[in-house]
Backbone bond lengths (Angstrom), bond angles and torsions (degrees), N, CA, C in turn:
res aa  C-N    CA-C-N  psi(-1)  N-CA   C-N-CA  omega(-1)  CA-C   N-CA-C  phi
1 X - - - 1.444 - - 1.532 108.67 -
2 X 1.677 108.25 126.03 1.806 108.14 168.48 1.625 106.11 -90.54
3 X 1.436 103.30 157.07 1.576 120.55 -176.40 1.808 89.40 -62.71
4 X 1.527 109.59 178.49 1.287 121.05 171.81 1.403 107.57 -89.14
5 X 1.214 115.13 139.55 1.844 123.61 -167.24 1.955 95.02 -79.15
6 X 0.919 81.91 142.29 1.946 108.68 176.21 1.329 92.54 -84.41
7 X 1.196 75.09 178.07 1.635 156.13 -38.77 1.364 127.14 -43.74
8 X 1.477 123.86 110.38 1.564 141.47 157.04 1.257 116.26 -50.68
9 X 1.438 87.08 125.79 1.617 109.51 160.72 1.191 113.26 -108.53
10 X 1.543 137.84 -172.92 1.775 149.22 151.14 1.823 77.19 -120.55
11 X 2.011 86.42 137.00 1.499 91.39 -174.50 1.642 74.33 -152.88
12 X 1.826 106.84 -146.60 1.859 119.58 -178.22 1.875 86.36 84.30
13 X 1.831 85.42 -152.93 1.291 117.31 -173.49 0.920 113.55 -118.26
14 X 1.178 137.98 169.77 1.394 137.64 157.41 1.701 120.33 -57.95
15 X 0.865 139.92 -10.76 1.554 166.94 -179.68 1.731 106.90 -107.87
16 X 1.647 121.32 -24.49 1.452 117.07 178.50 1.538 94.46 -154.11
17 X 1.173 120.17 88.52 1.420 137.40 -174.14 0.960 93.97 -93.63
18 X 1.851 136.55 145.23 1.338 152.78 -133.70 1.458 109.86 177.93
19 X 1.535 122.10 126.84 1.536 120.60 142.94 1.469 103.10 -100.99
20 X 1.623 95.33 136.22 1.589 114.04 -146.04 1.713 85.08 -142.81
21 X 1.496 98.03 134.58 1.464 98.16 173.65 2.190 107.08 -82.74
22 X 1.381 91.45 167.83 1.761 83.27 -167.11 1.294 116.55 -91.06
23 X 1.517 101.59 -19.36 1.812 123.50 168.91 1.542 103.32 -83.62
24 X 1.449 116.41 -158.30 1.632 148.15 155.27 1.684 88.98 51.14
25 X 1.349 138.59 42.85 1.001 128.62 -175.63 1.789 138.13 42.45
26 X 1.079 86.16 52.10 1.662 116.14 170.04 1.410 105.63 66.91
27 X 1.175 131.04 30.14 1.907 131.10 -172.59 1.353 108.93 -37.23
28 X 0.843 114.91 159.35 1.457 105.85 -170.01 2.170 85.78 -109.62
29 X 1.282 85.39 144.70 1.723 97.72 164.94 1.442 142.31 -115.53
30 X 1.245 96.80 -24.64 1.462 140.77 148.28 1.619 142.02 -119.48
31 X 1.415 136.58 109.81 1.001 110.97 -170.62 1.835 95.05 -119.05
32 X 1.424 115.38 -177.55 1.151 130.71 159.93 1.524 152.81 -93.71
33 X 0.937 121.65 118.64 1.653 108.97 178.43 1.387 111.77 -106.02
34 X 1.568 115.55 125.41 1.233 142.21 134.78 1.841 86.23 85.02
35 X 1.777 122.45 -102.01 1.582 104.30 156.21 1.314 136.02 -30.21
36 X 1.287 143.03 -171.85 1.328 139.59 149.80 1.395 98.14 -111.63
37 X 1.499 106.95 -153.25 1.447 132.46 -165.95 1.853 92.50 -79.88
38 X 0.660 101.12 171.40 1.818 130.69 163.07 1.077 149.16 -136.69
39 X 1.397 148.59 105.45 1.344 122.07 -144.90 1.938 105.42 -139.99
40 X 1.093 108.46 168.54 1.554 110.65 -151.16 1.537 94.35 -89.69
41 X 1.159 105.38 133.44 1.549 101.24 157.25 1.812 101.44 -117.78
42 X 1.516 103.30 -174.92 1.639 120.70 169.38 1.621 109.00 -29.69
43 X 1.331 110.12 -50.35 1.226 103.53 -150.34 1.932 95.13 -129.42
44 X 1.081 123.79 -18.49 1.902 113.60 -165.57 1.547 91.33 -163.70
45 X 1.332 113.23 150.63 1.292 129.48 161.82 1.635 113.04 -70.08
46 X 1.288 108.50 142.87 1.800 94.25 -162.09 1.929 74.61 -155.36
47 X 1.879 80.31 143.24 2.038 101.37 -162.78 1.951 93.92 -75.00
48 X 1.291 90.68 149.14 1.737 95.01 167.55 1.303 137.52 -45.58
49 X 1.907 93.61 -41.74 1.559 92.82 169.88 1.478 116.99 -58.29
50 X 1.284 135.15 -19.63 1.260 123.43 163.98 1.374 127.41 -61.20
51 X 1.408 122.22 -15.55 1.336 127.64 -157.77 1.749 94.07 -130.86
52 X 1.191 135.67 21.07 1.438 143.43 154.36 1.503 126.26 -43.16
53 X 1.092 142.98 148.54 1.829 167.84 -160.15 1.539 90.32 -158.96
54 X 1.447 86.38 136.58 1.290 111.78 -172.57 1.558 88.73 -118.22
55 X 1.571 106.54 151.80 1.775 112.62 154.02 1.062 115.66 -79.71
56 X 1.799 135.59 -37.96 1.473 114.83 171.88 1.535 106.79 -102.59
57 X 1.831 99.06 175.55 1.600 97.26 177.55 1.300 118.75 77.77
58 X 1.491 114.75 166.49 1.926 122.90 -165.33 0.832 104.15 -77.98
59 X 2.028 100.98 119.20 1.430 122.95 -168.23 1.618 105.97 -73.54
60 X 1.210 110.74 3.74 1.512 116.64 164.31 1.487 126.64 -80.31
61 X 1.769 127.25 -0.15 0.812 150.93 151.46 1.353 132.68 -49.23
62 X 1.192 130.71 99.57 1.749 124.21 -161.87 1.678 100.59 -133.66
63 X 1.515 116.22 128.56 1.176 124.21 166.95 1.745 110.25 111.08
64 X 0.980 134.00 147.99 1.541 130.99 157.92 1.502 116.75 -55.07
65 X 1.101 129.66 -45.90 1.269 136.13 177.94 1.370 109.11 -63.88
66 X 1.226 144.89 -34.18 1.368 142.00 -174.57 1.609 106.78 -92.21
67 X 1.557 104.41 -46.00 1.576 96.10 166.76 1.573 124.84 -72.46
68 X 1.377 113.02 4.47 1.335 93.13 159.09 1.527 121.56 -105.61
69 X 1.071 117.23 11.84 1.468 137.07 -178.33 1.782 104.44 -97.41
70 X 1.475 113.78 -20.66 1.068 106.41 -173.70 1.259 117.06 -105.25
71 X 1.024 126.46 138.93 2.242 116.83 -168.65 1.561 107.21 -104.40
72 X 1.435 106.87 32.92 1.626 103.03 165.32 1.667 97.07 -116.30
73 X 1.240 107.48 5.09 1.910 114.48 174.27 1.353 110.73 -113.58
74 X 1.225 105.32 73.02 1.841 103.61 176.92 1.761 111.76 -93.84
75 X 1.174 120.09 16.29 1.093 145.67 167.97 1.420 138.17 -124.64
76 X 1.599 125.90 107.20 1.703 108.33 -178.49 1.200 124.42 -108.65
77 X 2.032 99.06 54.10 1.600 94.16 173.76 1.794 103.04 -80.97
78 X 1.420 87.79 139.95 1.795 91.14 177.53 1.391 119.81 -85.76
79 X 1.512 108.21 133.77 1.725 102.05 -179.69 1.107 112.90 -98.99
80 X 1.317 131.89 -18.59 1.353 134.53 -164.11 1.579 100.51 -168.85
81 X 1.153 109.17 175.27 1.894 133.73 163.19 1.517 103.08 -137.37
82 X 1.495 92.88 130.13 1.454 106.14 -167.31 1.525 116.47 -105.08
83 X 1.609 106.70 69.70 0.990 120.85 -171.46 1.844 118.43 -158.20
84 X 1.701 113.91 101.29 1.135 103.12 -164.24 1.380 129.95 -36.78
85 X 1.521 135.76 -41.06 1.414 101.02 175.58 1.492 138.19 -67.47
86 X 1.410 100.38 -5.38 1.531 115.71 151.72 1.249 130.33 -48.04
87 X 1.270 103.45 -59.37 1.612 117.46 144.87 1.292 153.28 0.68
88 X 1.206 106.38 -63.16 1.687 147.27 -152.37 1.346 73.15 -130.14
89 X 1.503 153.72 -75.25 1.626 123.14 -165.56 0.955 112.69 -47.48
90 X 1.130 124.66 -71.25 1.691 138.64 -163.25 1.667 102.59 -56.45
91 X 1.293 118.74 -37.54 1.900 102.51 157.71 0.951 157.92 -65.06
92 X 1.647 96.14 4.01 1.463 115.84 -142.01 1.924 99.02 -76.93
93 X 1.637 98.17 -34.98 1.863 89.77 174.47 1.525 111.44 -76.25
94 X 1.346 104.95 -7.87 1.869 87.58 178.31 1.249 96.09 -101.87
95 X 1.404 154.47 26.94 1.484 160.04 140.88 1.534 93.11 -75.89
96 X 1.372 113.44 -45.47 2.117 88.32 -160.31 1.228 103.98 -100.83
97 X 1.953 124.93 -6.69 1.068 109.39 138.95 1.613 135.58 -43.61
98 X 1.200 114.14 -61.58 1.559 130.95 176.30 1.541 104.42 -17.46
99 X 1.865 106.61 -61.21 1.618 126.21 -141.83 1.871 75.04 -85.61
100 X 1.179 119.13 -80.73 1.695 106.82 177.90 1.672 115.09 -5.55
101 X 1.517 90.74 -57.96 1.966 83.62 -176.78 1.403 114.96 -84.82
102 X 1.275 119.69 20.76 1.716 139.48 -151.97 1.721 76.05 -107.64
103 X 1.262 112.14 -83.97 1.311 121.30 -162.83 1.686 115.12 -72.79
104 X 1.665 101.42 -21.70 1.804 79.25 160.03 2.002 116.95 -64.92
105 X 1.288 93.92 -48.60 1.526 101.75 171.58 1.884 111.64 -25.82
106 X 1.658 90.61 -67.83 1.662 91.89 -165.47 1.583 110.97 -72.24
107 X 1.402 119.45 -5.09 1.178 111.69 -170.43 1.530 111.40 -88.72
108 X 1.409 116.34 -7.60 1.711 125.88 -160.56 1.446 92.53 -103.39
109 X 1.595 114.05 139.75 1.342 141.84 149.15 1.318 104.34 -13.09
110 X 1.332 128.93 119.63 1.837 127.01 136.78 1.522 101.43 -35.09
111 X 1.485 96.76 133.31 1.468 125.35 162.95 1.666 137.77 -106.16
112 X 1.015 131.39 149.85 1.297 117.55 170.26 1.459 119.52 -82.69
113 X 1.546 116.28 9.86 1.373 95.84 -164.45 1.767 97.37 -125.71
114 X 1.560 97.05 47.55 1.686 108.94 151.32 1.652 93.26 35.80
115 X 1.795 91.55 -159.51 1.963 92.92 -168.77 1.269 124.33 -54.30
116 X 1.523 125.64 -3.00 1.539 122.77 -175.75 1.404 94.82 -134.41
117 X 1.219 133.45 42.47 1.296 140.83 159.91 1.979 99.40 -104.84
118 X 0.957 97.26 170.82 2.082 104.21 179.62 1.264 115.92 -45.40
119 X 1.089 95.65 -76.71 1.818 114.82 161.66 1.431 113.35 -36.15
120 X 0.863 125.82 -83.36 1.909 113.81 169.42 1.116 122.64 -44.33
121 X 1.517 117.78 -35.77 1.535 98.81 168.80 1.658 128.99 -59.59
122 X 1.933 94.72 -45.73 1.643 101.58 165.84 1.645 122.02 -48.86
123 X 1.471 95.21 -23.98 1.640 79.54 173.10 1.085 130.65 -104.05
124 X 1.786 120.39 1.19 1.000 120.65 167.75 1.281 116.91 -68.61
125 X 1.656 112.62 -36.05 1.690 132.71 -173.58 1.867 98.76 -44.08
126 X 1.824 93.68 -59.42 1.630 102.54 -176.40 1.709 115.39 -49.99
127 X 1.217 98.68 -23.30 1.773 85.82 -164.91 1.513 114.05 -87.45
128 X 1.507 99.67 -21.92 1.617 128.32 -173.22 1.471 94.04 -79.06
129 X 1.463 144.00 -41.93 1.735 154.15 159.57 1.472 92.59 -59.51
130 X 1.028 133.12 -68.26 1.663 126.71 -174.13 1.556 115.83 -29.82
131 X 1.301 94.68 -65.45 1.690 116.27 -160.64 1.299 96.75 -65.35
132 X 1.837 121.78 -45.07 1.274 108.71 -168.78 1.760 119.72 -79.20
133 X 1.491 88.32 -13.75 2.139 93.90 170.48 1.083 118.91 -83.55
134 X 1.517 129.13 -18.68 1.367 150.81 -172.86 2.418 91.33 -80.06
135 X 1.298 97.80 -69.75 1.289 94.94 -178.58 1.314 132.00 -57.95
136 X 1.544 107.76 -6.65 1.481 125.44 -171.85 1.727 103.21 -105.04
137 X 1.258 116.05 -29.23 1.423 116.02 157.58 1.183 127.07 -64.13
138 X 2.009 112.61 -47.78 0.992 83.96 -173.25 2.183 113.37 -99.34
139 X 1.360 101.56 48.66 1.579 94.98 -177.16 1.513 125.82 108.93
140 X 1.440 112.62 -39.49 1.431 121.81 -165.66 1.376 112.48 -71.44
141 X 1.191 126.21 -22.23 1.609 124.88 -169.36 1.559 101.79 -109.28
């Protein structure tokens, strides 16, 4: 069996919470039963719906309970969970993308033609996959 191809999102509802790829028409990669997920903080494990992103409305909004209190969230499609190991899941295919273009890079001949020779291009490809799995772990994208 292969993993589900990326790029992962956390998408559904708050009621059917999902890791959902962002292409191939939203596949689901994870689904839920009955609880959701849970995730660790400092001090207590605390449920996802607390830690919810919405697609519409103030992206300053976190949790089901606050977005329904708030009337710029008249919608609870979820865009994210705002909580790094959420993070770092949902990147995990643009991390082994990255290393894929990691090792085409290291596997090709030295070239003479510096950054616009083969070899520099492969590594520009890698750093441009790096940065964007790195930013998707940690939240920003």
């Amino acid at each position: 069996m292969k993993h589900t191809k990326g790029p992962w999102e956390w998408g559904g509802t708050p009621d059917d919470l999902r890791l959902q790829t962002v292409n191939h028409g939203k596949q689901f990669v994870i689904t839920f039963a009955k609880n959701g997920p849970r995730f660790q903080t400092d001090e207590r494990m605390i449920d996802a719906t607390n830690l919810l992103k919405f697609e519409v409305g103030n992206p300053d909004v976190v949790g089901h309970r606050m977005a329904r209190k708030a009337r710029s969230v008249y919608r609870y499609d979820v865009s994210g969970i705002d909580h790094p190991d959420a993070h770092l899941i949902a990147a995990a295919p643009c991390m082994k993308y990255a290393l894929e273009l990691y090792d085409i890079y290291e596997a090709m001949p030295a070239d003479r033609g510096g950054k616009n020779g083969p070899k520099g291009k492969a590594y520009a490809a890698f750093i441009k996959a790096k940065d964007e799995a790195t930013a998707k772990a940690e939240g920003k994208s």
